[in-house]
C-alpha positions as YAML, in Angstrom:
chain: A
units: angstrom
residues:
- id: 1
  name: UNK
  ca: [-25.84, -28.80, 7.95]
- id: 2
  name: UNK
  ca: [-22.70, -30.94, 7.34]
- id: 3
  name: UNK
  ca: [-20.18, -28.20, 7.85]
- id: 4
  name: UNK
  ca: [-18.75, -26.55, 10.89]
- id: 5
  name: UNK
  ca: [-17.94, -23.79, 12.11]
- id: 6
  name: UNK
  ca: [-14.32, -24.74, 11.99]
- id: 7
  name: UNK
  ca: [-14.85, -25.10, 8.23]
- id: 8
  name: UNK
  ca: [-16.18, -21.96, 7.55]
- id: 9
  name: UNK
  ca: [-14.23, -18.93, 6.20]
- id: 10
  name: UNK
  ca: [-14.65, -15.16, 7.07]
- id: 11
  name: UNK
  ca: [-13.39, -12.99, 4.05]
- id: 12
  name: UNK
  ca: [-12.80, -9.40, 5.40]
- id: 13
  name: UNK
  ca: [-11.98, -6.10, 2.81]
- id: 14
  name: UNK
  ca: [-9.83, -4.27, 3.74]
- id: 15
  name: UNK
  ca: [-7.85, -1.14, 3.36]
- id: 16
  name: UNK
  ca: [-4.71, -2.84, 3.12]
- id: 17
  name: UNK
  ca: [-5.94, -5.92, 0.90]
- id: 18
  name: UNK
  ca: [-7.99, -8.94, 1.11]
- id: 19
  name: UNK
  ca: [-8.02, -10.99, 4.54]
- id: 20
  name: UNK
  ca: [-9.44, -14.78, 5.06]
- id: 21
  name: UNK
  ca: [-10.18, -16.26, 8.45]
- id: 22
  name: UNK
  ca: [-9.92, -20.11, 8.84]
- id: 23
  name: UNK
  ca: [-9.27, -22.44, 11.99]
- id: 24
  name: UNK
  ca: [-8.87, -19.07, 14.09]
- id: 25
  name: UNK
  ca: [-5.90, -17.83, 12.21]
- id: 26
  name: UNK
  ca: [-5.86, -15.05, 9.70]
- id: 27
  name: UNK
  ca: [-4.19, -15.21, 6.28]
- id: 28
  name: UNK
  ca: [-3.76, -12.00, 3.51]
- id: 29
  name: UNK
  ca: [-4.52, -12.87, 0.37]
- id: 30
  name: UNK
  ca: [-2.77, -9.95, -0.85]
- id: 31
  name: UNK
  ca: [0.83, -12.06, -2.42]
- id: 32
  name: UNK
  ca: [-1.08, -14.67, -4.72]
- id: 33
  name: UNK
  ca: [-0.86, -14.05, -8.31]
- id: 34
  name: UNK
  ca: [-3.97, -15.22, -8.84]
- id: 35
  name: UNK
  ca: [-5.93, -12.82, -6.38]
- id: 36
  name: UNK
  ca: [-5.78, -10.13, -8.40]
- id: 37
  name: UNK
  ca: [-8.89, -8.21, -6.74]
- id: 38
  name: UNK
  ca: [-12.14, -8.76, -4.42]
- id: 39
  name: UNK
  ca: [-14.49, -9.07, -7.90]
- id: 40
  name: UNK
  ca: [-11.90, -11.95, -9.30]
- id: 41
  name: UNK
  ca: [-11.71, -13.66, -6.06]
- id: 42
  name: UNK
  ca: [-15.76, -14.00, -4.67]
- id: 43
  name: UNK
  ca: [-16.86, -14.59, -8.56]
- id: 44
  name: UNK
  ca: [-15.31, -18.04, -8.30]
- id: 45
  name: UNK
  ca: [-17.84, -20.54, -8.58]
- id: 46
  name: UNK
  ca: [-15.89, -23.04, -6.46]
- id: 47
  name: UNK
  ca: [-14.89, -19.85, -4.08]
- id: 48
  name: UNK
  ca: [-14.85, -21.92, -0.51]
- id: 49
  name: UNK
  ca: [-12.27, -24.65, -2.23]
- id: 50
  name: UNK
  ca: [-10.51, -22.39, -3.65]
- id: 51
  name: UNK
  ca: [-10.32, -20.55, -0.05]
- id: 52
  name: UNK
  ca: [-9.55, -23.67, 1.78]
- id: 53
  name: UNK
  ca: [-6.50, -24.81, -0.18]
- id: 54
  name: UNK
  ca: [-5.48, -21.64, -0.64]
- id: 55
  name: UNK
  ca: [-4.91, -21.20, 3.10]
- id: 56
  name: UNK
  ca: [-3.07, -24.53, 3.31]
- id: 57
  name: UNK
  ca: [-0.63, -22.66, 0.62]
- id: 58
  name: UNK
  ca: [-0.12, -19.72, 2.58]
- id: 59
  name: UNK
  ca: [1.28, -18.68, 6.54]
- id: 60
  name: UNK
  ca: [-1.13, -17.10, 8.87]
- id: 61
  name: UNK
  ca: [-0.68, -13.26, 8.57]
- id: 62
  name: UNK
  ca: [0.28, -11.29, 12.28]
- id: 63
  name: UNK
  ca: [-2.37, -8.92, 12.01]
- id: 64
  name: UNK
  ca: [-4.22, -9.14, 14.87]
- id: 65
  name: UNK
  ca: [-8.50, -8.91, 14.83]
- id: 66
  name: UNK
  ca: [-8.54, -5.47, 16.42]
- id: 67
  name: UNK
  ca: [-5.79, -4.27, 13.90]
- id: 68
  name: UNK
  ca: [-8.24, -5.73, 11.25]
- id: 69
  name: UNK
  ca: [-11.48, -4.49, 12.52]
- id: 70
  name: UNK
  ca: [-10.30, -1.25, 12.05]
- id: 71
  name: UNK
  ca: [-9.08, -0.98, 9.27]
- id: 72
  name: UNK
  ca: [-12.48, -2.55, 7.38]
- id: 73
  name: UNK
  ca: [-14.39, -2.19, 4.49]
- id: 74
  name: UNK
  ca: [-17.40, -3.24, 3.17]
- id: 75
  name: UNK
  ca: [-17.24, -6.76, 1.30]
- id: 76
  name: UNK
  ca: [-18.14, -5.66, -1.88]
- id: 77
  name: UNK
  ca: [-16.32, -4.80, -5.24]
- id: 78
  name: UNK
  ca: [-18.36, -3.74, -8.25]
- id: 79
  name: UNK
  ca: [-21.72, -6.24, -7.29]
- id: 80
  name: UNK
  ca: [-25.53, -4.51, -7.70]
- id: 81
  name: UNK
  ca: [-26.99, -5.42, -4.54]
- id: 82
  name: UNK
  ca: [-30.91, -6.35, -4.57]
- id: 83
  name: UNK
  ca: [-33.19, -7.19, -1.67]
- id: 84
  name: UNK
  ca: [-36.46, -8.77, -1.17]
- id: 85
  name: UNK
  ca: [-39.51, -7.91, 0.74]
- id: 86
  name: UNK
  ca: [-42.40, -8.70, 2.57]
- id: 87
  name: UNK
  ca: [-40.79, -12.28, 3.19]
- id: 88
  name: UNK
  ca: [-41.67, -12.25, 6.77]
- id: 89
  name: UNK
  ca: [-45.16, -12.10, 8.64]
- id: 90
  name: UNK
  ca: [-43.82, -9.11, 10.57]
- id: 91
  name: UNK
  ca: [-42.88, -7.22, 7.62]
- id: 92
  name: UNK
  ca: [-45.96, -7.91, 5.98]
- id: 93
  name: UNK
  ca: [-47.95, -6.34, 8.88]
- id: 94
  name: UNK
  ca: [-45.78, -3.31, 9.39]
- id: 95
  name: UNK
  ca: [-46.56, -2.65, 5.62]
- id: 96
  name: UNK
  ca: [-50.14, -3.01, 5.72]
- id: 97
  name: UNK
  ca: [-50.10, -0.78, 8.44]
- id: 98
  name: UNK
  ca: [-47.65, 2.02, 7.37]
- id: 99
  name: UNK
  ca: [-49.83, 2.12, 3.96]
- id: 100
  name: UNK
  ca: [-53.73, 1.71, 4.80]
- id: 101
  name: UNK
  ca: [-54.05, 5.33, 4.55]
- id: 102
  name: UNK
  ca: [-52.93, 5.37, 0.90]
- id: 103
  name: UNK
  ca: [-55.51, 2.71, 0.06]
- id: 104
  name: UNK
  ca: [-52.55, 0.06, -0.53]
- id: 105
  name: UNK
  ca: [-53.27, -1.92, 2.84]
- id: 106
  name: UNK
  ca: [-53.96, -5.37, 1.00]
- id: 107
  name: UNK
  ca: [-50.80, -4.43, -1.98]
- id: 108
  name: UNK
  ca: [-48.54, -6.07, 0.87]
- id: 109
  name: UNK
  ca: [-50.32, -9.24, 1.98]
- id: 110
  name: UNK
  ca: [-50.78, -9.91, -2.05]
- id: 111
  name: UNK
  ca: [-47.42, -9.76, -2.34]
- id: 112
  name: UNK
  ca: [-47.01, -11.72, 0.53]
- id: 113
  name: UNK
  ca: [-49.36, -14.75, -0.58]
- id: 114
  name: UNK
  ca: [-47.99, -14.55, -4.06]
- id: 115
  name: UNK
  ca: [-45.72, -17.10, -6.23]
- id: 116
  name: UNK
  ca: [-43.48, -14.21, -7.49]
- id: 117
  name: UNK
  ca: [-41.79, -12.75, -4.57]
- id: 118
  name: UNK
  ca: [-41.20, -8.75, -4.33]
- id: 119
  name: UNK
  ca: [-37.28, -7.96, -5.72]
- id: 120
  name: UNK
  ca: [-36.16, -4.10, -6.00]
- id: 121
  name: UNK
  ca: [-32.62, -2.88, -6.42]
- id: 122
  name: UNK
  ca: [-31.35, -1.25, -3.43]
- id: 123
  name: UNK
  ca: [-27.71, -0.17, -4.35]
- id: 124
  name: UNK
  ca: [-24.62, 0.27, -6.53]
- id: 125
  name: UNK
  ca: [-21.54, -0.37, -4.35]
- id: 126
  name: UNK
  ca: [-20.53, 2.87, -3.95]
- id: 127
  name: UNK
  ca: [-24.32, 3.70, -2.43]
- id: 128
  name: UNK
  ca: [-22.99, 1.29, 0.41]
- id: 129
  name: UNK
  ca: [-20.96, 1.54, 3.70]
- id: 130
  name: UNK
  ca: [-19.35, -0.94, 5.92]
- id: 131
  name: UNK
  ca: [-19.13, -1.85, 9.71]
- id: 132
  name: UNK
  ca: [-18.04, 1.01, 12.30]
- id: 133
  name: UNK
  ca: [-19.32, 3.58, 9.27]
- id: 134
  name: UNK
  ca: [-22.19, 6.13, 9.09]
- id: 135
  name: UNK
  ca: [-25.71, 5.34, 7.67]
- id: 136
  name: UNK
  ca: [-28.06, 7.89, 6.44]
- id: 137
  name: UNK
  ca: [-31.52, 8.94, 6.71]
- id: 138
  name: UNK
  ca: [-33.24, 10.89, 4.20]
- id: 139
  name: UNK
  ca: [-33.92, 14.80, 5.18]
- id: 140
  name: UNK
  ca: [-37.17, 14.53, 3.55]
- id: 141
  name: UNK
  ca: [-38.02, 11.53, 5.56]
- id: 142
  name: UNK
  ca: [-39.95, 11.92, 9.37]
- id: 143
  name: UNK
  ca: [-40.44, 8.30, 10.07]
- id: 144
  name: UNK
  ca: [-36.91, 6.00, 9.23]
- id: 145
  name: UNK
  ca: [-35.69, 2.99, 10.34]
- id: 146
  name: UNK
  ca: [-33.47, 0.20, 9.80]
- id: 147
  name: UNK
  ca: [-34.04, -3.46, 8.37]
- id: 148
  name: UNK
  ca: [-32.00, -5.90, 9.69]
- id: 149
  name: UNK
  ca: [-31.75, -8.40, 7.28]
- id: 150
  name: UNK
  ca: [-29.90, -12.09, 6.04]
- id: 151
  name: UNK
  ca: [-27.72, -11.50, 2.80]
- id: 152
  name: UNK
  ca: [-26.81, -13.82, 0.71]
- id: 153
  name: UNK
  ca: [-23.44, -13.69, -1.85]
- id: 154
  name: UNK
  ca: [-24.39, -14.77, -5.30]
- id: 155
  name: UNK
  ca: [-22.27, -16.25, -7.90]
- id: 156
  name: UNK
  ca: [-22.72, -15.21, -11.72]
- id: 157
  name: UNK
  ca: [-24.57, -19.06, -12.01]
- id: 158
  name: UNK
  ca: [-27.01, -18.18, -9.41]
- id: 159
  name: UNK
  ca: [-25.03, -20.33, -6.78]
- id: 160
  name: UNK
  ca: [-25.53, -18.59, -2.96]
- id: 161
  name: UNK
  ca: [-21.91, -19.41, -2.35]
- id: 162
  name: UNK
  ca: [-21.78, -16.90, 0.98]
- id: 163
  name: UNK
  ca: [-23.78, -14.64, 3.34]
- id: 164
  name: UNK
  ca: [-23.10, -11.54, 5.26]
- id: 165
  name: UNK
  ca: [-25.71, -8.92, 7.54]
- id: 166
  name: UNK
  ca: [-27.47, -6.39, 5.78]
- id: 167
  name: UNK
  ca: [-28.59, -2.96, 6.71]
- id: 168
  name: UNK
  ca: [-31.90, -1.87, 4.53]
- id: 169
  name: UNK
  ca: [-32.40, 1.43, 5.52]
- id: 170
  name: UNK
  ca: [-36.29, 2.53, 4.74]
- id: 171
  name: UNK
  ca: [-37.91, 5.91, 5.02]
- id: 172
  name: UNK
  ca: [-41.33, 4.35, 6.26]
- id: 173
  name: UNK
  ca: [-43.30, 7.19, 5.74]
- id: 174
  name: UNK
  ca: [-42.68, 7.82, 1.59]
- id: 175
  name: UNK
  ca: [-43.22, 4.16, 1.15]
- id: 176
  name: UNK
  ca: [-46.50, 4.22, 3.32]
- id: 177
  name: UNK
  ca: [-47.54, 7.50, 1.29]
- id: 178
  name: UNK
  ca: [-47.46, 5.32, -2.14]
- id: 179
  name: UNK
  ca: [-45.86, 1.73, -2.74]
- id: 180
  name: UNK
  ca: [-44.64, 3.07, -5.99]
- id: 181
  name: UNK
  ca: [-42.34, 5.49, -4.17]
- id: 182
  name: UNK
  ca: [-40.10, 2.66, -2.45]
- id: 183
  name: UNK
  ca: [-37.28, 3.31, -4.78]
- id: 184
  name: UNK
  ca: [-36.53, 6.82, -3.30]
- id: 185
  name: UNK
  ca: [-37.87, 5.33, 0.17]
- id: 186
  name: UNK
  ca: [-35.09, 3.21, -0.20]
- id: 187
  name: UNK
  ca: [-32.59, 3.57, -2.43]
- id: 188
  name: UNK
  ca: [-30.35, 6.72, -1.32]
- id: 189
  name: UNK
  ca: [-26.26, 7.56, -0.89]
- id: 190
  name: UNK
  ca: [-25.41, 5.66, 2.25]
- id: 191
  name: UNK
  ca: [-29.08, 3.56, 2.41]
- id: 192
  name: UNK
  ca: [-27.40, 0.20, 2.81]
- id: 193
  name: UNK
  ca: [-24.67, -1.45, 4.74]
- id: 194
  name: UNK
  ca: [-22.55, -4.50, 4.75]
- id: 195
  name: UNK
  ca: [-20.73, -6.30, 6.74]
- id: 196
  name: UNK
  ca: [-18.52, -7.08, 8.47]
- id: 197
  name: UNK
  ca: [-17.63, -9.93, 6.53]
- id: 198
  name: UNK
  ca: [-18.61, -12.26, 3.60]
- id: 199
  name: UNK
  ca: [-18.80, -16.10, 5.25]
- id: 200
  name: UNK
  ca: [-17.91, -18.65, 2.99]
- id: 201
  name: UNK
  ca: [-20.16, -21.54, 3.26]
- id: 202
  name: UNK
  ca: [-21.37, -24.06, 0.54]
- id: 203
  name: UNK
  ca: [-24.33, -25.12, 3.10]
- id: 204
  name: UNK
  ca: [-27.02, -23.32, 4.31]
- id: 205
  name: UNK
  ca: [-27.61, -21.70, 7.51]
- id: 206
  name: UNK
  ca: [-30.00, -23.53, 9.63]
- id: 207
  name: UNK
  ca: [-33.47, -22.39, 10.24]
- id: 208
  name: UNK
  ca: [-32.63, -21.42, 14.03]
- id: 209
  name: UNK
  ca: [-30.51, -18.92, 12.81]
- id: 210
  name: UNK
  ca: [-31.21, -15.78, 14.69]
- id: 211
  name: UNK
  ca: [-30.52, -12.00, 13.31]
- id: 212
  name: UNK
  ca: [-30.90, -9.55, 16.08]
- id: 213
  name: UNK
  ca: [-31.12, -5.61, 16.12]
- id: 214
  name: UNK
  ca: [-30.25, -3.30, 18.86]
- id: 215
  name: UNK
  ca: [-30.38, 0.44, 18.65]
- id: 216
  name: UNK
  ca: [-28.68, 2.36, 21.34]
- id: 217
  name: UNK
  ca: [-29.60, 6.34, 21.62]
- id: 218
  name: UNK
  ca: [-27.38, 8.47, 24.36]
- id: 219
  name: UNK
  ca: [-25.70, 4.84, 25.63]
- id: 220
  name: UNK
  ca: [-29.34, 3.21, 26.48]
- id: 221
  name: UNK
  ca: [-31.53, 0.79, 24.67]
- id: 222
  name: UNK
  ca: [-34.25, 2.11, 22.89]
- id: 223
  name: UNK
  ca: [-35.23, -0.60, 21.01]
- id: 224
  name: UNK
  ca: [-33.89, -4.40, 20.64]
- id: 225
  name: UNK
  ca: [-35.46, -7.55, 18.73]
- id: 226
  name: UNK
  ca: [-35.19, -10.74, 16.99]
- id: 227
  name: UNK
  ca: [-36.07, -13.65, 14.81]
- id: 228
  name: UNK
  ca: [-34.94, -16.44, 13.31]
- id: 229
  name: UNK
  ca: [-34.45, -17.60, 9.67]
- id: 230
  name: UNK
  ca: [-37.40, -20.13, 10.09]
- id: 231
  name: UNK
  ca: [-40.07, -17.08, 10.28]
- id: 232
  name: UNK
  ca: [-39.16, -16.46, 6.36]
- id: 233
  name: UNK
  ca: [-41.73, -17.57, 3.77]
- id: 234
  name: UNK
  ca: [-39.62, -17.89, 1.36]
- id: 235
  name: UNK
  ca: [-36.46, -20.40, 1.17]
- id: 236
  name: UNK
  ca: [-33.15, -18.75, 0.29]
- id: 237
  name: UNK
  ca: [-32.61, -20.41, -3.66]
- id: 238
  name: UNK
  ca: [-35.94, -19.48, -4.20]
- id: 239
  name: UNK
  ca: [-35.66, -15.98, -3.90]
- id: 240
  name: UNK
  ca: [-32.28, -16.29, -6.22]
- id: 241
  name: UNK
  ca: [-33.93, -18.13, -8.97]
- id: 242
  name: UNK
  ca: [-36.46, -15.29, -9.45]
- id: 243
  name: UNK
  ca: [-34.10, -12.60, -9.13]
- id: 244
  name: UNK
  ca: [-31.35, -14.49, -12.06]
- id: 245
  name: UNK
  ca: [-34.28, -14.58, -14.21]
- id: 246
  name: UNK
  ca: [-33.53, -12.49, -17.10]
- id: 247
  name: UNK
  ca: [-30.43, -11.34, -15.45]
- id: 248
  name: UNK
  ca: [-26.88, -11.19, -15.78]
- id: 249
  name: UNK
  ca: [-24.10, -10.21, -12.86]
- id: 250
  name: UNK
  ca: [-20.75, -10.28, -14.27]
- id: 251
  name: UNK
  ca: [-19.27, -10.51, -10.64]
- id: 252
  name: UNK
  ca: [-21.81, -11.91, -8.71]
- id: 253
  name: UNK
  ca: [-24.67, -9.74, -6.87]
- id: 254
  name: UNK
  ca: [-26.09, -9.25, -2.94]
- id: 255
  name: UNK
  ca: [-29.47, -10.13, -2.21]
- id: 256
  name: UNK
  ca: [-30.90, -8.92, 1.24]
- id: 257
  name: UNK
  ca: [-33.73, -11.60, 1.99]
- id: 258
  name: UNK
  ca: [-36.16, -9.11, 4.03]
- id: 259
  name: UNK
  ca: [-36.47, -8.27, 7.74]
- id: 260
  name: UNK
  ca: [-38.66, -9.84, 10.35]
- id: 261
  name: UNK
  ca: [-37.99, -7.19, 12.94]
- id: 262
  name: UNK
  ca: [-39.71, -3.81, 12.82]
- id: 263
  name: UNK
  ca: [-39.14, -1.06, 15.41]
- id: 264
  name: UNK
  ca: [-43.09, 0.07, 16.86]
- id: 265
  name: UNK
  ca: [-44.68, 2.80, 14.46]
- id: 266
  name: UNK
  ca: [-43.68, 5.19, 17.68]
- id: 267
  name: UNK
  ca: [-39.92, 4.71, 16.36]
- id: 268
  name: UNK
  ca: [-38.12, 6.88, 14.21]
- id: 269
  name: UNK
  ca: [-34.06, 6.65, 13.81]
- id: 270
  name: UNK
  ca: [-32.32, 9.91, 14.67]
- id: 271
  name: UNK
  ca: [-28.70, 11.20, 14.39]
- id: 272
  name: UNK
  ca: [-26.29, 9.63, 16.59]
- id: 273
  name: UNK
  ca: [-28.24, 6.34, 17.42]
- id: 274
  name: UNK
  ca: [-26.37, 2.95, 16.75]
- id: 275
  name: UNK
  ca: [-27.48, 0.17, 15.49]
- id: 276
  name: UNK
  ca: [-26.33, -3.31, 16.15]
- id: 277
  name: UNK
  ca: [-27.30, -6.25, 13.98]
- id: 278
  name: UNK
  ca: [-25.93, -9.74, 15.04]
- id: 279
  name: UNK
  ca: [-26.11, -13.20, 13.31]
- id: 280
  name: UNK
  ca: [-23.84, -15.29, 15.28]
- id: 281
  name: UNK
  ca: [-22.22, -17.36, 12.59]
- id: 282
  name: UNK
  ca: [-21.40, -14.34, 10.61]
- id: 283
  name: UNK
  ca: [-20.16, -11.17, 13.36]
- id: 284
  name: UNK
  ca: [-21.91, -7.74, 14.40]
- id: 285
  name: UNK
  ca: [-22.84, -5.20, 11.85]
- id: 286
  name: UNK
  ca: [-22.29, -1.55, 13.23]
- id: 287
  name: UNK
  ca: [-23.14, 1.79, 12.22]
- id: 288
  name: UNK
  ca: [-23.85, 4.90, 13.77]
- id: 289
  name: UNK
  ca: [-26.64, 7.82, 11.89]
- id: 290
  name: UNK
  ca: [-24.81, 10.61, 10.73]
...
């Protein structure tokens, strides 16, 4: 990819205003006219040039990173945000599995083999929570578990123009029951999360890319894995071109690309555990079950 790191630009949401990280210096983007709120800003189609000269235009702020850490929110305004499935080997198997007993063991690797890929909506943005805030699993739900996935930002002309981590929470069991009940497996107040930033980038993240999941329970490990971007069947723009079809987001949208890491079927979430998704390039997403 041509650009660096130094190139790239962190946007943070905050609860004091808009923040942009560039060249290890942060700037509010709170005083420019223009910047009028976080839908106006990320729905420019030329969003990173934008960023970069307005950051020439304006001195670094003296909030420090821990001041802005805590004071975070998730990166999104009024954006749906959609997600794929079944775009990794992994996640094909762990639905094959989770479902053979409701006769829909070969739905997934269909849908896995297929030209159209699988798109749901996941959430509206107040369905979503940020970094260092509490996910949920369902009470009707015995078997949950999170889905650590890439997410791409999406312009209103279908241009990926940024990426952040994504939390799909699933309630394996009432999708395993019956395929068609993966909306309410899914979809559910506090099901998603975002964060901890939106990076800026008109280039794509290389295919070594890894997104990694921890889950700690009473201050230990119970479970930990990873993959890489170059497990995914399908390519980033692909997955966008399907989902624009038909389609109209005023502001832009969030598209989670799928997971390639799946707890064992002996794992189930429970309150109190954390969970710990990293892609380097991008930050840690936290969140504790509550």
């Amino acid at each position: 990819m041509q650009e660096t790191l130094s190139t790239f630009i962190k946007l943070y949401r905050t609860r004091h205003g808009i923040v942009a990280e560039h060249g290890g210096h942060l700037y509010s983007l709170n005083a420019p006219s223009d910047v009028s709120s976080w839908d106006d800003l990320v729905a420019r189609e030329n969003l990173r040039d934008y960023l970069l000269d307005l950051t020439r235009d304006v001195n670094p702020s003296d909030v420090t990173t821990q001041d802005l850490l805590r004071e975070l929110l998730p990166p999104i305004g009024s954006q749906e945000v959609w997600a794929a499935g079944v775009t990794y080997y992994r996640s094909r198997n762990a639905r094959m599995e989770e479902s053979k007993g409701a006769g829909g063991g070969d739905f997934y690797d269909r849908v896995y083999q297929a030209t159209r890929p699988e798109l749901f909506f996941k959430a509206m943005a107040h369905k979503v929570v940020g970094s260092d805030a509490k996910v949920a699993i369902r009470d009707d739900s015995s078997w949950s578990v999170p889905e650590p996935e890439l997410t791409l930002f999406v312009t209103p002309k279908g241009k990926i123009a940024g990426y952040t981590i994504g939390n799909d929470m699933s309630s394996r069991d009432i999708e395993g029951e019956n395929p068609l009940y993966l909306p309410q497996a899914k979809v559910y107040d506090r099901s998603c999360a975002l964060g901890p930033c939106l990076l800026v980038s008109d280039e794509p993240l290389p295919d070594t890319t890894e997104i990694a999941v921890e889950i700690r329970r009473g201050g230990a490990a119970a479970f930990s894995g990873a993959t890489t971007l170059k497990e995914m069947k399908r390519q980033p723009q692909e997955l966008v071109g399907y989902l624009y079809r038909n389609h109209s987001f005023p502001h832009g949208c969030f598209l989670l690309t799928g997971t390639g890491v799946v707890p064992p079927d002996s794992f189930t979430l429970k309150l109190g555990d954390e969970i710990r998704i990293t892609i380097p390039a991008i930050g840690t997403l936290v969140n504790v079950v509550g």
